[in-house]
N, C-alpha and C positions, 0 to 999 in steps of 0.2 A: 697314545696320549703323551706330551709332554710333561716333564714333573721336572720339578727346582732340581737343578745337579748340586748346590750349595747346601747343604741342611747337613743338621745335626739331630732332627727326628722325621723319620718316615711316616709316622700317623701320631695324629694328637685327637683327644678325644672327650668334651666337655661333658661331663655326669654327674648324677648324686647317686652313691652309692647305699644300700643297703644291705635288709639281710631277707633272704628268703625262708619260711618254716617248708616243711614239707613230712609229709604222714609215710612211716616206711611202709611197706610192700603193697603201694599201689592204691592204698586206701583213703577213702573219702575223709578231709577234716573234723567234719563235724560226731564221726563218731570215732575218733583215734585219742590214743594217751600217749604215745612216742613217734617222736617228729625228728628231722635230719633237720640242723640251719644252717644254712650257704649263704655266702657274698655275692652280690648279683646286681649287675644294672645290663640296661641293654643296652649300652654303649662299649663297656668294656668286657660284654660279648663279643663284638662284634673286630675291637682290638686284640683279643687272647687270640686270633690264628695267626695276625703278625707276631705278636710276641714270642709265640711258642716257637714259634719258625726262624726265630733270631733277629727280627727287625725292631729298631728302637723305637719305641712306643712310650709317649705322655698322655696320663690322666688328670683332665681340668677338676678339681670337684671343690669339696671343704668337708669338713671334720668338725666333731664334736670333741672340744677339748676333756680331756681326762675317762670317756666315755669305755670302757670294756668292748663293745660294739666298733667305734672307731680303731680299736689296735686289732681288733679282728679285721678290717678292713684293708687297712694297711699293713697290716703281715698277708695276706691274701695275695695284694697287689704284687709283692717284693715277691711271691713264689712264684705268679704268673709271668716274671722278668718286665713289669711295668715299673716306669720313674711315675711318681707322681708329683703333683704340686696341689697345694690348697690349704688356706687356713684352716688355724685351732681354733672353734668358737666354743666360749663358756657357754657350758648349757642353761644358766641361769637358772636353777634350781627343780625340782622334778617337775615343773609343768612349763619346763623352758624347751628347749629345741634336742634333737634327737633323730636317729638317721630311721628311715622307714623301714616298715617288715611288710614284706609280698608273701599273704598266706594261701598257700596253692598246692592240692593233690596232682596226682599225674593221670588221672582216669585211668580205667582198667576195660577193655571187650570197648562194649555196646555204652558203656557209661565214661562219657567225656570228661575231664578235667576243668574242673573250677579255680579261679583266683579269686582273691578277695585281696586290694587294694587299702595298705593301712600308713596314708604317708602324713598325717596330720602334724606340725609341727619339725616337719621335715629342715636339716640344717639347709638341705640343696634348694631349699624355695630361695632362699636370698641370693644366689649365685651372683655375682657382678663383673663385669670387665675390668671393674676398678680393685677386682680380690689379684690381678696379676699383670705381670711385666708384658704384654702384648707389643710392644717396639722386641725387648730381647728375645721374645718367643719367635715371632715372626721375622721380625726383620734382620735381629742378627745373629741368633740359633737357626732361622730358618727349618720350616715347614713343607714336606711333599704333600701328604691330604691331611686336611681340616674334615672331620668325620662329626654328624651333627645328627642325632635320633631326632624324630615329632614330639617323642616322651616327654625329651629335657626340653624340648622349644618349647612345650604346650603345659610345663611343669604349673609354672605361676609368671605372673607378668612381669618379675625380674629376673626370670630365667627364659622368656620369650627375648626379651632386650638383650640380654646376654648372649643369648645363639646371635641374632641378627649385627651385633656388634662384632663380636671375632668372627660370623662369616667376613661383615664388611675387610675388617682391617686384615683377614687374611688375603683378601683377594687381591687389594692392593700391593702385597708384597708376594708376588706371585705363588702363593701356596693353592691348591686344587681343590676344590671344595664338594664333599658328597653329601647329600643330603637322603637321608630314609623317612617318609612322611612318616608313618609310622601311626595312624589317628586313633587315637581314645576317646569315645563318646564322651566317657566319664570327665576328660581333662578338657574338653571344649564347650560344656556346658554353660551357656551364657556366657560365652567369649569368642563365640562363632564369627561376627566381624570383624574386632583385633587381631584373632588369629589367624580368619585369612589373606589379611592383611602382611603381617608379618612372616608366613609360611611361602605367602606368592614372591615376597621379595627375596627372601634365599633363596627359593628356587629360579631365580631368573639370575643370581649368580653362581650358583652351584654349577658345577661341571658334571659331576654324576646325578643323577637324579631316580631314586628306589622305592617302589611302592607297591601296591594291587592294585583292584579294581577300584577298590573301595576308598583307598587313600587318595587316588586323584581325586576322584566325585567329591569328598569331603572335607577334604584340604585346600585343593585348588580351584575346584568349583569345574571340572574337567568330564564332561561327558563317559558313561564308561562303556565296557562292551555292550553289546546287543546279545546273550548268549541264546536267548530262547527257550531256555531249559535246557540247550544239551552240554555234553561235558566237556570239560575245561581242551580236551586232546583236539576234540569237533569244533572250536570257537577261537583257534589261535587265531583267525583273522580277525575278527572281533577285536581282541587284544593288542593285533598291532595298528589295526584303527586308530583304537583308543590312544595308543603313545604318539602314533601320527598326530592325532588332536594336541596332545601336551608339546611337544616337536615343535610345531608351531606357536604355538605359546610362550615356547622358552627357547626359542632359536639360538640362544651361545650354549646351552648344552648339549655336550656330545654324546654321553653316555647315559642310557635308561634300561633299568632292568626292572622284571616283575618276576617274583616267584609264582608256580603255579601248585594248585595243594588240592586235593580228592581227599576227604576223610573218610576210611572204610571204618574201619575202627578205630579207638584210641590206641591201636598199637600197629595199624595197617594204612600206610598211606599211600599216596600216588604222586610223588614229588618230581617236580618238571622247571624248568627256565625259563626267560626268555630274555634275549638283550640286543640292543638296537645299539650301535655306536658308527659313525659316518653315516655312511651310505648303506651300512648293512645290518643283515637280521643272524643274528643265532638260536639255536634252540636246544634247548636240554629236553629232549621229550619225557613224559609221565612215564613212570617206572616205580615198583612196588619197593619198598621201606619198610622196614620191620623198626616200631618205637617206642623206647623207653621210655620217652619222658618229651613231648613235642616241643616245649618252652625253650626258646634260644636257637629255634633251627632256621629262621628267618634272619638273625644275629647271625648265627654262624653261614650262611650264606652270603651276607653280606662283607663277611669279615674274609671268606676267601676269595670274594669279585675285590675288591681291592687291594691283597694280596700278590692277585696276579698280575696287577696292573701297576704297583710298586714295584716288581720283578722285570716290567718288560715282556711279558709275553704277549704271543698273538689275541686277541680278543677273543677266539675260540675257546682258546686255552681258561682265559679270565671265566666263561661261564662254567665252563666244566668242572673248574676246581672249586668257584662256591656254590652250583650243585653238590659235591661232596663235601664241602668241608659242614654245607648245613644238615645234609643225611646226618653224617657223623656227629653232629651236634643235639642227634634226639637219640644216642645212644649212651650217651652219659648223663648222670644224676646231677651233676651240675647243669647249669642253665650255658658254660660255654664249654665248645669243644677243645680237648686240648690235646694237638697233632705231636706225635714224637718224630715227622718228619714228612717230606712233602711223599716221600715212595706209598706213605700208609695212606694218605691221601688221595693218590692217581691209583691207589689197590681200588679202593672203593669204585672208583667211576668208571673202573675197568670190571665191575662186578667180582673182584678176586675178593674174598675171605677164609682164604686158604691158611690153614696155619704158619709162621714165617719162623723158623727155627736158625 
């Protein structure tokens, strides 16, 4: 894939950030009294494997002016080596605006992992095109990938307009656009024809294109596999059906990837790939994960398929390394993986966890 040789950032990446609570040692919210809070969105998820790895990364968002939450935020950013940009908004007194909290256990055995979704009053519903310099972003900082969750598209209907306006104005000053469907029942509820409205049009300028099964079907309105019941290893034709069907759909996208997932346990998985670019098919076959904490390993997949293709490598290589970089993303208590270098990386999808002295 070709990428702008011109640029002063590698990935830019529109979000509202938060904070996530979480119950220590594996335990269910509802009956805990000491919780761990983290900074978290799944956009700059999905940026923290460029960053960590050295490549210049921007975060679109805003802020809650004078907010304690807000400098947690952006001290977060500054450790994960992200620039950010976004305004200060007065909160306008305590039933004014305020960045969300994502309350979520990590399941333990046989008992899966609950979120509870608390973003009311959120500062990121108001995101706008018009909070930033999008000519200097794009046109004369220049942009390699424009990177765009379903999350933040499907946030509120000025954060739909928002994605759909810097995909526009990126594509026109050649910057490469990915898009991860990313579908939340919860966020489409009575906005099922706006948003797939507005979802089908990024996707038909996106260049990358990331989803399941599920997020074609209810995003783009895209037929999905036929599994029949059997499992995901036994129905990869199915799967590439499916992308064939969206292929045609979105004929100026080159690149489609789907992760594939087996839940044995909350701590036992079967994590696998699949990615379509030109004319050809790759595959990360199903292979067992041992997981800490599943949240962000879809993010951290995505974050090291674009990684690779920032890099320049061969497209093999691109799935291989965000099969690992998203294994390695369910084995920290953060919601993103943070690589201390590409070697720890290619240990994992070589199956090495040897000690490295």
């Amino acid at each position: 894939m070709e990428l702008r040789k011109d640029y002063t950032y590698a990935l830019v990446v529109p979000t509202s950030i938060g904070v996530r609570i979480t119950p220590v040692d594996g335990q269910p919210v509802h009956c805990s009294d000491t919780f761990k809070m983290q900074v978290t969105s799944a956009e700059t998820n999905v940026a923290s494997i460029s960053s960590y790895l050295g490549l210049r990364v921007k975060v679109l968002t805003k802020f809650v002016k004078d907010s304690p939450i807000s400098a947690l935020i952006k001290s977060n950013l500054a450790s994960r080596h992200m620039e950010y940009e976004g305004l200060d908004v007065p909160q306008g007194g305590p039933w004014g605006y305020r960045h969300q909290f994502n309350i979520a256990d990590s399941g333990f055995g046989v008992r899966g992992p609950r979120v509870h979704n608390d973003r009311a009053g959120e500062v990121g519903l108001t995101l706008s095109a018009d909070d930033f310099d999008l000519e200097r972003l794009f046109k004369k900082e220049g942009v390699q990938i424009l990177h765009i969750s379903g999350l933040i598209a499907a946030l509120s209907h000025e954060t739909s307009i928002f994605c759909l306006e810097l995909a526009r104005y990126a594509k026109k000053h050649g910057t490469r656009i990915s898009f991860d469907l990313n579908h939340r029942a919860s966020f489409w509820k009575n906005r099922e024809e706006e948003l797939r409205e507005i979802f089908t049009e990024i996707a038909g300028i996106s260049d990358i294109l990331i989803g399941n099964e599920e997020d074609y079907q209810l995003c783009l309105g895209i037929q999905g596999p036929e599994a029949g019941g059997k499992a995901i290893d036994s129905a990869l034709d199915s799967f590439k059906e499916m992308i064939g069907r969206v292929k045609k759909t979105f004929p100026d996208t080159t690149v489609f990837a789907n992760t594939l997932r087996q839940v044995i346990s909350a701590n036992t998985h079967l994590w696998g790939a699949i990615l379509h670019e030109g004319d050809n098919w790759h595959v990360a076959e199903l292979r067992e994960i041992h997981v800490l904490d599943r949240i962000g390993g879809g993010d951290g997949f995505v974050g090291g398929l674009l990684y690779g293709i920032l890099r320049g490598w061969e497209p093999e290589k691109w799935l291989q390394f965000g099969w690992s970089t998203g294994a390695m993303a369910t084995t920290f208590l953060t919601d993103y993986a943070q690589p201390a270098d590409e070697e720890q990386v290619w240990s994992i999808w070589q199956g090495n966890a040897r000690v490295k002295r």
